[in-house]
mmCIF entry with sequence, helices, sheets and N, C-alpha, C, O atoms, coordinates in Angstrom:
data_MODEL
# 
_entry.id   MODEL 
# 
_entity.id                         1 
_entity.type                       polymer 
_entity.pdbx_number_of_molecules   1 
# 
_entity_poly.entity_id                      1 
_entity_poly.type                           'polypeptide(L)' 
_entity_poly.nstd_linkage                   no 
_entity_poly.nstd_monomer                   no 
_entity_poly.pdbx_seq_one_letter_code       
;(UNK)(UNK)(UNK)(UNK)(UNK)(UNK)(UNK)(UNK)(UNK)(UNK)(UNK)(UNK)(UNK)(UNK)(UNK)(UNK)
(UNK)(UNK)(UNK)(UNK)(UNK)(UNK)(UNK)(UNK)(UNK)(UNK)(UNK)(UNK)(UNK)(UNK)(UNK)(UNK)
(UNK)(UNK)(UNK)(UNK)(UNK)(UNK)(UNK)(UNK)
;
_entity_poly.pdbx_seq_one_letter_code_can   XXXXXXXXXXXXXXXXXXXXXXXXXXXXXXXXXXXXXXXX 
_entity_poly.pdbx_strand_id                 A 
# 
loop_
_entity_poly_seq.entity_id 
_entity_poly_seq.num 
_entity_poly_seq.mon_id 
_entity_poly_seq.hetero 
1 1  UNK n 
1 2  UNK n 
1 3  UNK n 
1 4  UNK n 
1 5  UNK n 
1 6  UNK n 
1 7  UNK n 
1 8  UNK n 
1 9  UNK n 
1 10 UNK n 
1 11 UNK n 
1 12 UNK n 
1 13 UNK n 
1 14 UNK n 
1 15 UNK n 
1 16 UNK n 
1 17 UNK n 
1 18 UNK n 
1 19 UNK n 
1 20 UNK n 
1 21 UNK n 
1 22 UNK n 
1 23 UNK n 
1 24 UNK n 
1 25 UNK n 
1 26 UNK n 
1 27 UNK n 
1 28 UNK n 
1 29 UNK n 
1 30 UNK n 
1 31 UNK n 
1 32 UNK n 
1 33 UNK n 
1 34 UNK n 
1 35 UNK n 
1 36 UNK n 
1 37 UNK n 
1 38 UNK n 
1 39 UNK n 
1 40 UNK n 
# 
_struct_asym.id          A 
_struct_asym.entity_id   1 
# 
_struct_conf.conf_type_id            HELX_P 
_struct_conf.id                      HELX_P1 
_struct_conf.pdbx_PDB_helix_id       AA1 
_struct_conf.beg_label_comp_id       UNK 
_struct_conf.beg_label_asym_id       A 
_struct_conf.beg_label_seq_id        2 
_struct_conf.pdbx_beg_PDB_ins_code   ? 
_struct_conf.end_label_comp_id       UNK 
_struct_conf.end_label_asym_id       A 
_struct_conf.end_label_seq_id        37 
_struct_conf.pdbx_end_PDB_ins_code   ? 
_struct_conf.beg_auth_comp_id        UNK 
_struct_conf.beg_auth_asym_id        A 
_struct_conf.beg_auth_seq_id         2 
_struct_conf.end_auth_comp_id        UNK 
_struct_conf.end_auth_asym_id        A 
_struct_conf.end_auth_seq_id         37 
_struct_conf.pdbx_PDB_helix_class    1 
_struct_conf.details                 ? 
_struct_conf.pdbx_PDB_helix_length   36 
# 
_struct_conf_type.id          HELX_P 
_struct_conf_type.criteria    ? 
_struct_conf_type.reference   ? 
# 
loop_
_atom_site.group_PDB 
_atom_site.id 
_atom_site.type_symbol 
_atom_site.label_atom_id 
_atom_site.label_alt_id 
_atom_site.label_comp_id 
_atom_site.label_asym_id 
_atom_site.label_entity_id 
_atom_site.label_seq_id 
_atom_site.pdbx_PDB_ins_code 
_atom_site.Cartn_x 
_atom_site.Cartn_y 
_atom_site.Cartn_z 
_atom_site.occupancy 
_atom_site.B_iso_or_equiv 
_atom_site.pdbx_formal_charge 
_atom_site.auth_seq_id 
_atom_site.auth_comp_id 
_atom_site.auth_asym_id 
_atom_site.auth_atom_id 
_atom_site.pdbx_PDB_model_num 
ATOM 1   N N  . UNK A 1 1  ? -29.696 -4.508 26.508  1.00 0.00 ? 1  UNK A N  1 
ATOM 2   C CA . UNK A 1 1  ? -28.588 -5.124 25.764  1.00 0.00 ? 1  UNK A CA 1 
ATOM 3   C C  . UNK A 1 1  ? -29.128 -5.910 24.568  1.00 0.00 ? 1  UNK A C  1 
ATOM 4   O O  . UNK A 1 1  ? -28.700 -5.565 23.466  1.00 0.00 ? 1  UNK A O  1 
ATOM 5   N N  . UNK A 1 2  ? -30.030 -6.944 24.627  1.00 0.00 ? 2  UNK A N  1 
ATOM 6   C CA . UNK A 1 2  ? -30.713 -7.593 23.351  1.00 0.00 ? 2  UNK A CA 1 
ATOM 7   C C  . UNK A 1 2  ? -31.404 -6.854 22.676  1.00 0.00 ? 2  UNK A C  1 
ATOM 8   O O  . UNK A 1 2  ? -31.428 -7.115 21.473  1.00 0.00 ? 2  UNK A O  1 
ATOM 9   N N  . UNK A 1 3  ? -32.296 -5.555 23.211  1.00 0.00 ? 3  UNK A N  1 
ATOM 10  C CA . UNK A 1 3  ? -32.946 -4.452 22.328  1.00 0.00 ? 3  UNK A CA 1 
ATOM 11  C C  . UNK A 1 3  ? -31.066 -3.950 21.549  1.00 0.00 ? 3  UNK A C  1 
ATOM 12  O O  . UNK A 1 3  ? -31.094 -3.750 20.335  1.00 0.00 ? 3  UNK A O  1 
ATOM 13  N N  . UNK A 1 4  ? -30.322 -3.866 21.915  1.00 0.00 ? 4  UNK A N  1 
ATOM 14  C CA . UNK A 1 4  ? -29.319 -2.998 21.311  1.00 0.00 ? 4  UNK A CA 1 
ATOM 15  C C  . UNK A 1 4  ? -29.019 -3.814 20.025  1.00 0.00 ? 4  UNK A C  1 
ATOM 16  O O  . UNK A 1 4  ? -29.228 -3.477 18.860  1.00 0.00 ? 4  UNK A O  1 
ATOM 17  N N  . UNK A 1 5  ? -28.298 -5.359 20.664  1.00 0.00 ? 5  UNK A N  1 
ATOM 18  C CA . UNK A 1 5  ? -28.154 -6.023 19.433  1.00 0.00 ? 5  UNK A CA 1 
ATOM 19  C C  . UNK A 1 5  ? -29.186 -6.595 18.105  1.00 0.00 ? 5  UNK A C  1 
ATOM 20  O O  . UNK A 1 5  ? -28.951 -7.105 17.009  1.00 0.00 ? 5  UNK A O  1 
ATOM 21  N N  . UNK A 1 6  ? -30.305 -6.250 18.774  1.00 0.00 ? 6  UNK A N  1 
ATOM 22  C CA . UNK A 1 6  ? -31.124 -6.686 17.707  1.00 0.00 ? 6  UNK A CA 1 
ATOM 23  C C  . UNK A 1 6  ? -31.405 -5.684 16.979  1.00 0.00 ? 6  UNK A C  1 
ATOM 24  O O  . UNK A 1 6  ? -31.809 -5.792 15.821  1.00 0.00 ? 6  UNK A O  1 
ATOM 25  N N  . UNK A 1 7  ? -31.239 -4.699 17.524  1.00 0.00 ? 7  UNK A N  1 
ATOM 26  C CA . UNK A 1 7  ? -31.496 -3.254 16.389  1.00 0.00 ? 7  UNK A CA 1 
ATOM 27  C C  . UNK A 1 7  ? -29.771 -2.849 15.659  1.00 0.00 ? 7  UNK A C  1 
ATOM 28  O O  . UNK A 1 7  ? -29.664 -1.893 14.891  1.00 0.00 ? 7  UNK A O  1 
ATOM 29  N N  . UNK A 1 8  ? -28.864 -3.489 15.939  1.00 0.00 ? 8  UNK A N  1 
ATOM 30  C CA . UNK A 1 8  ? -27.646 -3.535 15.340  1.00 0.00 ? 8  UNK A CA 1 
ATOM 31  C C  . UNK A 1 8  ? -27.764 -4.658 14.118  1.00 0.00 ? 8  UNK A C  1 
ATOM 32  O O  . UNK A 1 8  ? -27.318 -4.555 12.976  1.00 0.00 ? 8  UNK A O  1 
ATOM 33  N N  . UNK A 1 9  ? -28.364 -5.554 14.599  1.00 0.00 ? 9  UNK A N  1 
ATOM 34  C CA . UNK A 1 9  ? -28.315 -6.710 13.447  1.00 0.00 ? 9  UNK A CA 1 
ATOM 35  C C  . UNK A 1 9  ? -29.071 -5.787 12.213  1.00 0.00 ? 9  UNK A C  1 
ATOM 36  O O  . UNK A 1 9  ? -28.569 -5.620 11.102  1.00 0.00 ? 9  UNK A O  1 
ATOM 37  N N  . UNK A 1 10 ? -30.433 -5.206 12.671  1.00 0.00 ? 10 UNK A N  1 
ATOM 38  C CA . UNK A 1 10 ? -31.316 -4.750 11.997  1.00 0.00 ? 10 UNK A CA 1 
ATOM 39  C C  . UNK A 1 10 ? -30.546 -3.806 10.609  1.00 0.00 ? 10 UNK A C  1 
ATOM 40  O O  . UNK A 1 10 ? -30.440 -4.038 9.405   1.00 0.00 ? 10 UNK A O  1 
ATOM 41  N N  . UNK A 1 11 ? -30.038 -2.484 11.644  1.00 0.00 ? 11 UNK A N  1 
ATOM 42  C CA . UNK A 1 11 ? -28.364 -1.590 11.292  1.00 0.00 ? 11 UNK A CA 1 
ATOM 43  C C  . UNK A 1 11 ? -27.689 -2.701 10.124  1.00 0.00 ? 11 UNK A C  1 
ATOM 44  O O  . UNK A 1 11 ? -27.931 -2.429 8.948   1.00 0.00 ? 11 UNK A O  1 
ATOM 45  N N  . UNK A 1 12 ? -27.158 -3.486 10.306  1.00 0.00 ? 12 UNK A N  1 
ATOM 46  C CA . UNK A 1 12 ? -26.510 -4.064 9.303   1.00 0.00 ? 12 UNK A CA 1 
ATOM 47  C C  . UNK A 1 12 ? -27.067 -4.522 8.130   1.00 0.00 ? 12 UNK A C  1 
ATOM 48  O O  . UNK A 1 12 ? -26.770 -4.168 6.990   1.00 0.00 ? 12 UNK A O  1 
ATOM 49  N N  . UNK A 1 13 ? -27.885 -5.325 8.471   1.00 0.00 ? 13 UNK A N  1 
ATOM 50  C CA . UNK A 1 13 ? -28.704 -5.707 7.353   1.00 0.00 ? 13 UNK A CA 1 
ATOM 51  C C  . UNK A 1 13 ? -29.156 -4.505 6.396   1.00 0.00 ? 13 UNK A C  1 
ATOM 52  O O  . UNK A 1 13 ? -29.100 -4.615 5.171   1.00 0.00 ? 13 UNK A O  1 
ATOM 53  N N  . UNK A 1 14 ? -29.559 -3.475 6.973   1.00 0.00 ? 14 UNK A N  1 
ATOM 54  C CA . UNK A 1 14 ? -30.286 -2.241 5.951   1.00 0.00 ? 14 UNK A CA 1 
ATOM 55  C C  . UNK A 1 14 ? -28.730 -1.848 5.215   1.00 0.00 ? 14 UNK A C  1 
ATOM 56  O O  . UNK A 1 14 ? -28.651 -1.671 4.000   1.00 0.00 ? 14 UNK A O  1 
ATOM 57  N N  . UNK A 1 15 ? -27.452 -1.736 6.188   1.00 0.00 ? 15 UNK A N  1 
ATOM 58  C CA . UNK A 1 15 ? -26.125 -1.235 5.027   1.00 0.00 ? 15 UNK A CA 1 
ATOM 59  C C  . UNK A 1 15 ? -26.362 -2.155 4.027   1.00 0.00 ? 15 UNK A C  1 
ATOM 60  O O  . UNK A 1 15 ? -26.631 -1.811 2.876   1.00 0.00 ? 15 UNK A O  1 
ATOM 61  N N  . UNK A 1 16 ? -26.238 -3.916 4.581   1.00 0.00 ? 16 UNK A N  1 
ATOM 62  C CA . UNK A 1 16 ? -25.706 -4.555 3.361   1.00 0.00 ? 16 UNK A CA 1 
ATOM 63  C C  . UNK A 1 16 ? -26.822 -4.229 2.383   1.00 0.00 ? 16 UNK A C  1 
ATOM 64  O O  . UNK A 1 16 ? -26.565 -4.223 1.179   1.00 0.00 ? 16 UNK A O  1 
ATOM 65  N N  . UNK A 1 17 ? -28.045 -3.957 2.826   1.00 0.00 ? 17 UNK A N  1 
ATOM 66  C CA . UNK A 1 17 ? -29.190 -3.850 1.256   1.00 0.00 ? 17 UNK A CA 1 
ATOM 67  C C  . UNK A 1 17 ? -28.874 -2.720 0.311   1.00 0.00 ? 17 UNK A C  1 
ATOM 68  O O  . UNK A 1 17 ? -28.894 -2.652 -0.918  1.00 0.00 ? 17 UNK A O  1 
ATOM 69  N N  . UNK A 1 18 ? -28.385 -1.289 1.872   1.00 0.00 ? 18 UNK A N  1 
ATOM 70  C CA . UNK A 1 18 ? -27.711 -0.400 0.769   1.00 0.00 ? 18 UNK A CA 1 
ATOM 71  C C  . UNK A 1 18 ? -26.542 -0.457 0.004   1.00 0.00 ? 18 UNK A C  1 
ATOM 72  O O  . UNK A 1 18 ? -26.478 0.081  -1.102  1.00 0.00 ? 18 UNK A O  1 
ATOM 73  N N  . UNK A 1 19 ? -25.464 -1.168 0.592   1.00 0.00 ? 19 UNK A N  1 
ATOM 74  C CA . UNK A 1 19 ? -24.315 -1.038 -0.770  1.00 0.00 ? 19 UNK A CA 1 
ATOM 75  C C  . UNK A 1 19 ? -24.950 -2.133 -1.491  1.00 0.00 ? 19 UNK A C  1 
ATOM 76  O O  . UNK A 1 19 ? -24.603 -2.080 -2.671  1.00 0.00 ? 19 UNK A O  1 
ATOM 77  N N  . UNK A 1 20 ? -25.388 -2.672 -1.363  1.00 0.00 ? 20 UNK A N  1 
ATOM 78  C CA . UNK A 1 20 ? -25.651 -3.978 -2.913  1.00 0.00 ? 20 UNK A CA 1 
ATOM 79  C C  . UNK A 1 20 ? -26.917 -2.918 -3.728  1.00 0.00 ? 20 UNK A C  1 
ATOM 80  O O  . UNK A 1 20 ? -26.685 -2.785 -4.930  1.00 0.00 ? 20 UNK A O  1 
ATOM 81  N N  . UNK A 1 21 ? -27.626 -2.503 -3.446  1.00 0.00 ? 21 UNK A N  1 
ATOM 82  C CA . UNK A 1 21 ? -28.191 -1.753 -4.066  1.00 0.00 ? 21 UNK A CA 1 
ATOM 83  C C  . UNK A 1 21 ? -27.713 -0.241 -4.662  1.00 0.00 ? 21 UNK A C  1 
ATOM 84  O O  . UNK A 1 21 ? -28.219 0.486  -5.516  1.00 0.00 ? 21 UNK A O  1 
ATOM 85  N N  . UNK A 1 22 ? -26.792 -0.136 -4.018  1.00 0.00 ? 22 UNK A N  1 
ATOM 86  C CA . UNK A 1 22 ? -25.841 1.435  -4.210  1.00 0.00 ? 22 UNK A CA 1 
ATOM 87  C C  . UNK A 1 22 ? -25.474 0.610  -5.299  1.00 0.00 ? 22 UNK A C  1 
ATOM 88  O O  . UNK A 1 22 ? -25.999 1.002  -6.341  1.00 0.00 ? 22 UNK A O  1 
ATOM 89  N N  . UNK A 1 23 ? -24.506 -0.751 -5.481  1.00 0.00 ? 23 UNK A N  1 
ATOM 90  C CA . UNK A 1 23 ? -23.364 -0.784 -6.805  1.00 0.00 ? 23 UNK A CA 1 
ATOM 91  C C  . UNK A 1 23 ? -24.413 -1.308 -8.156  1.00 0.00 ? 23 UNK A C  1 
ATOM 92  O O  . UNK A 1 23 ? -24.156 -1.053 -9.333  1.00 0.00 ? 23 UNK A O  1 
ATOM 93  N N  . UNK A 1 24 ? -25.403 -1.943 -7.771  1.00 0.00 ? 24 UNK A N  1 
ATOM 94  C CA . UNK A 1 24 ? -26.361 -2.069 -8.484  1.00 0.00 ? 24 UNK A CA 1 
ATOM 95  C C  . UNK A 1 24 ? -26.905 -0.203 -9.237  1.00 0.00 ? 24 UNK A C  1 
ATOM 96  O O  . UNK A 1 24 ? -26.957 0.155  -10.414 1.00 0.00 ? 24 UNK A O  1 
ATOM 97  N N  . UNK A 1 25 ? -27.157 0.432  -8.202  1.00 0.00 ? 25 UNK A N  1 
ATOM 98  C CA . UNK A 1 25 ? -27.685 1.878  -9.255  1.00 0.00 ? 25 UNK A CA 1 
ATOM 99  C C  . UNK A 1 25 ? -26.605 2.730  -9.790  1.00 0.00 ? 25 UNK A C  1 
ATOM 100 O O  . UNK A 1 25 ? -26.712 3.701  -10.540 1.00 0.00 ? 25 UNK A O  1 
ATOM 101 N N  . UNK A 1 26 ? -25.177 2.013  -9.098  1.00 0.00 ? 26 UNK A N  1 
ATOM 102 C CA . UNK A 1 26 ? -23.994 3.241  -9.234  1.00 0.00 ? 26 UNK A CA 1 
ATOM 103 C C  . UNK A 1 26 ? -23.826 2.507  -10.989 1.00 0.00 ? 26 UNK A C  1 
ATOM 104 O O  . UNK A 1 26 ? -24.145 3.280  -11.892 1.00 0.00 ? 26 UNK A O  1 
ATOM 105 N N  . UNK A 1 27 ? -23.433 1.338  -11.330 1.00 0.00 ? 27 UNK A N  1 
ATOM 106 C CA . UNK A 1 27 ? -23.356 1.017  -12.760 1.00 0.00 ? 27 UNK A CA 1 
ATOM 107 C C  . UNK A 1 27 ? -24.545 1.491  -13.635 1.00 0.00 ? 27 UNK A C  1 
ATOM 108 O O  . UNK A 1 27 ? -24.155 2.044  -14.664 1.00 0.00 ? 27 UNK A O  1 
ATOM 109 N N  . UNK A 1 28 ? -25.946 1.420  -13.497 1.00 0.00 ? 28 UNK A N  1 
ATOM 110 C CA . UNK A 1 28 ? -26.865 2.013  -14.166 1.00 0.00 ? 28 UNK A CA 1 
ATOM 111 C C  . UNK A 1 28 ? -26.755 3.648  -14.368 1.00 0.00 ? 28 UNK A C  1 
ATOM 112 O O  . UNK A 1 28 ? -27.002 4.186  -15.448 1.00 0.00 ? 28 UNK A O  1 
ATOM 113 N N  . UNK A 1 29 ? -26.362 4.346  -13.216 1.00 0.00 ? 29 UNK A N  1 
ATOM 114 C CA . UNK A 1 29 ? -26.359 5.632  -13.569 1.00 0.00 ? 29 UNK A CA 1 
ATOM 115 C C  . UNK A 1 29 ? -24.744 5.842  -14.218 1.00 0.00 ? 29 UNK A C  1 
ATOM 116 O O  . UNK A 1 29 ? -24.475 6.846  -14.877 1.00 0.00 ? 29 UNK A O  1 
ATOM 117 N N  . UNK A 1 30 ? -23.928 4.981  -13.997 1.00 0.00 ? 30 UNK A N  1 
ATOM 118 C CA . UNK A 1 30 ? -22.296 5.191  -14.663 1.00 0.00 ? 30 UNK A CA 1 
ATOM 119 C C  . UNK A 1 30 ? -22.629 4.958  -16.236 1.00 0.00 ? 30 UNK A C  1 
ATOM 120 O O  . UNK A 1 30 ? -21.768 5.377  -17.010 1.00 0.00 ? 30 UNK A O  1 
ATOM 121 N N  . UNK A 1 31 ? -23.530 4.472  -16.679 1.00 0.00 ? 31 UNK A N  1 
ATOM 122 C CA . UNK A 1 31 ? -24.322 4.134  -17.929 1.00 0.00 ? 31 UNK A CA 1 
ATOM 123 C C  . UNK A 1 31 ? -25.283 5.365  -18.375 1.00 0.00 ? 31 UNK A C  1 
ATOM 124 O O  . UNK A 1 31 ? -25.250 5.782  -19.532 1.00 0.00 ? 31 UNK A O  1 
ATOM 125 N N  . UNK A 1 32 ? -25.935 5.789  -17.626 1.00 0.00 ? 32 UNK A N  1 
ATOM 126 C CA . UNK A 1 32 ? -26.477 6.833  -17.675 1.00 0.00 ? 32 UNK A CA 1 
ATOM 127 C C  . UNK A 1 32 ? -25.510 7.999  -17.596 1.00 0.00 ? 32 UNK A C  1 
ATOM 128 O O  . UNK A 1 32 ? -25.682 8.793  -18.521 1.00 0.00 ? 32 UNK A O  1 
ATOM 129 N N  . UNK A 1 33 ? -24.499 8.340  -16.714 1.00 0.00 ? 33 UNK A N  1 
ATOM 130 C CA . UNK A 1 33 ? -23.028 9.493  -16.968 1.00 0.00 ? 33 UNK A CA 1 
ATOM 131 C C  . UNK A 1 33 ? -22.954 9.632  -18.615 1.00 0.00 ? 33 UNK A C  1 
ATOM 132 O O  . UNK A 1 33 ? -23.236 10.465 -19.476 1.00 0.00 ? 33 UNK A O  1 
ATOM 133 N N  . UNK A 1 34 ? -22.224 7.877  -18.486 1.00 0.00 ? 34 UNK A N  1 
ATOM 134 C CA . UNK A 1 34 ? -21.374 8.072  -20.076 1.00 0.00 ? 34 UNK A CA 1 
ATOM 135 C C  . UNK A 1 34 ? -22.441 8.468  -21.337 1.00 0.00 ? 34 UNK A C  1 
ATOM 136 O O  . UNK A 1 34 ? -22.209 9.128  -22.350 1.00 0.00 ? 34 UNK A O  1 
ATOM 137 N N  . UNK A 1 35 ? -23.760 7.784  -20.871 1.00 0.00 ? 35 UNK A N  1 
ATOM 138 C CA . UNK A 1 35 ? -24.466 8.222  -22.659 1.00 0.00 ? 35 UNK A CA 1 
ATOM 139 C C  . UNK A 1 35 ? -24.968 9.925  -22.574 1.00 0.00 ? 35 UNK A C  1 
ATOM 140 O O  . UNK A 1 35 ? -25.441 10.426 -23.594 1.00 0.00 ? 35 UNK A O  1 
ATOM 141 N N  . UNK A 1 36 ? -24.844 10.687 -21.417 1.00 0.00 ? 36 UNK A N  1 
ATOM 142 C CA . UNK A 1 36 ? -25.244 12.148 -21.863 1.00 0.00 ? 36 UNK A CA 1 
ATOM 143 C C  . UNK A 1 36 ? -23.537 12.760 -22.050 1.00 0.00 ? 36 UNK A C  1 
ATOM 144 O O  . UNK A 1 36 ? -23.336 13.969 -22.158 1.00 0.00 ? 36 UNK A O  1 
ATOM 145 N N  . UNK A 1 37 ? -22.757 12.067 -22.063 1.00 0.00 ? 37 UNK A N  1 
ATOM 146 C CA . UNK A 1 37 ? -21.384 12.841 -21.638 1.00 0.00 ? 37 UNK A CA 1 
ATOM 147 C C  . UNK A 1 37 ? -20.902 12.714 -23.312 1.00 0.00 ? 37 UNK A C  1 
ATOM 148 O O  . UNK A 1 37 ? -20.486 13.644 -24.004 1.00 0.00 ? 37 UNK A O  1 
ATOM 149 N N  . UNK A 1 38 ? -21.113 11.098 -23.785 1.00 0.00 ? 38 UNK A N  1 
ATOM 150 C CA . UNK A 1 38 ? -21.101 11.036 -25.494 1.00 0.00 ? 38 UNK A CA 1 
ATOM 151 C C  . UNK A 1 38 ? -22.438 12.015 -26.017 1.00 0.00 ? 38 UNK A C  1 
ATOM 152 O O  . UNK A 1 38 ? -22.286 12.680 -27.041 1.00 0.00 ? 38 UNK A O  1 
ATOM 153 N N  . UNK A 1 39 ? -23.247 12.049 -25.554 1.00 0.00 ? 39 UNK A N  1 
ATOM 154 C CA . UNK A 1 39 ? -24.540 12.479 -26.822 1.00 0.00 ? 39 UNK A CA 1 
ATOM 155 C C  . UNK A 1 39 ? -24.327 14.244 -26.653 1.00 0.00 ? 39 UNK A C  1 
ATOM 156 O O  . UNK A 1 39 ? -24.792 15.009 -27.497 1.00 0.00 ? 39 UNK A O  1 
ATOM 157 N N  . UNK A 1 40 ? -23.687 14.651 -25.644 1.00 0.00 ? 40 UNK A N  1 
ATOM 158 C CA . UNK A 1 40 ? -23.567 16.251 -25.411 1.00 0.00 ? 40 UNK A CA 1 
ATOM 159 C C  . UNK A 1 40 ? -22.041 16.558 -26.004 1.00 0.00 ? 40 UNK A C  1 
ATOM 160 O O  . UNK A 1 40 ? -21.592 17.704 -25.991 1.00 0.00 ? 40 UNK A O  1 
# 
């Protein structure tokens, strides 16, 4: 049971690093979309 929750805490922590890091690369590459979508 404490092996479960501690590898759940673990589980969470890695989502929250991925969406804060997902909206962090999703605006850089939405920047990256728009300048080949103007330059083409």
């Amino acid at each position: 049971m404490s092996i479960f929750t501690h590898g759940n805490k673990r589980i969470k922590h890695a989502a929250q690093i991925a969406v804060s890091s997902e909206m962090l690369g999703n605006s850089e590459s939405f920047a990256v979309m728009q300048r080949s979508a103007t330059g083409s």
